[in-house]
C-alpha positions as CSV (number, residue, x, y, z in Angstrom):
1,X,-60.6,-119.6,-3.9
2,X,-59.5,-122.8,-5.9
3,X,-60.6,-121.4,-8.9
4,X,-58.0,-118.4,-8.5
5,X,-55.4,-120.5,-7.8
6,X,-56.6,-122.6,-10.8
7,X,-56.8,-119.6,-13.3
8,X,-53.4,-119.0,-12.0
9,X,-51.9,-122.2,-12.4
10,X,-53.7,-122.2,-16.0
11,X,-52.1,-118.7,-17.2
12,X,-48.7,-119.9,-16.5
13,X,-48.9,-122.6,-18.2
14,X,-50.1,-120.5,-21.5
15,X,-47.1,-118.1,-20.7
16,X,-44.9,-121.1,-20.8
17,X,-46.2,-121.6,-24.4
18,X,-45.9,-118.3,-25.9
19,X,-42.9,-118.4,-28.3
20,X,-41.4,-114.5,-27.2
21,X,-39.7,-112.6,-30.0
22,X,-35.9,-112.3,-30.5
23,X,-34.1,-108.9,-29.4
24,X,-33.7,-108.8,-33.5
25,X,-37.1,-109.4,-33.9
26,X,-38.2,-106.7,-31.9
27,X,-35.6,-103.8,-33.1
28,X,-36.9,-104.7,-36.6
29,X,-40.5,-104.0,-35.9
30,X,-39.8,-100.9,-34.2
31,X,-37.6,-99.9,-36.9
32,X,-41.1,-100.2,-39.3
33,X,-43.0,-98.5,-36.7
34,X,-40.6,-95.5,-36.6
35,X,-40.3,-95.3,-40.2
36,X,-43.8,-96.2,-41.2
37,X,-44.8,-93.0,-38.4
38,X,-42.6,-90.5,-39.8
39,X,-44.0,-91.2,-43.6
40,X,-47.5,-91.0,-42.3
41,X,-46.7,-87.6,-40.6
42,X,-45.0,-85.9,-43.5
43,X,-47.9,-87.0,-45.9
44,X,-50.0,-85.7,-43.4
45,X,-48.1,-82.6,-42.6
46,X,-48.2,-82.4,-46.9
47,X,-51.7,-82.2,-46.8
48,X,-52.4,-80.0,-44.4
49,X,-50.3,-77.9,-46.2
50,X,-52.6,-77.6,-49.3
51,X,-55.1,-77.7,-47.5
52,X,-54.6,-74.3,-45.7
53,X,-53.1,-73.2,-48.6
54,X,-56.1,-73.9,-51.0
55,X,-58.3,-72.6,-48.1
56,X,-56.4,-69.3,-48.2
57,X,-57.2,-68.8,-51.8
58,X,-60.6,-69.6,-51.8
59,X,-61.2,-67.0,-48.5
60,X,-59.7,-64.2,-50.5
């Protein structure tokens, strides 16, 4: 049971450490996430695009 108590005592003393980000911080990365998510889709969507269109042509 000490050693529970010990991990315990241990972790918050790591969490005391951890430098957190700024609310600026955190908006900006989302910001990338959001943008970075919506370009990957459209390419996506793009391809998919030709895809089923080239796949059309070739079935007729």
């Amino acid at each position: 049971m000490a050693k529970v108590f010990q991990f315990f005592r241990e972790s918050r003393a790591e969490l005391k450490k951890v430098v957190w980000p700024t609310r600026a911080d955190v908006i900006s990365s989302i910001k990338v996430v959001i943008i970075s998510t919506v370009i990957i889709a459209i390419i996506l969507g793009l391809l998919d695009l030709g895809f089923s269109s080239l796949f059309r042509i070739v079935m007729r």
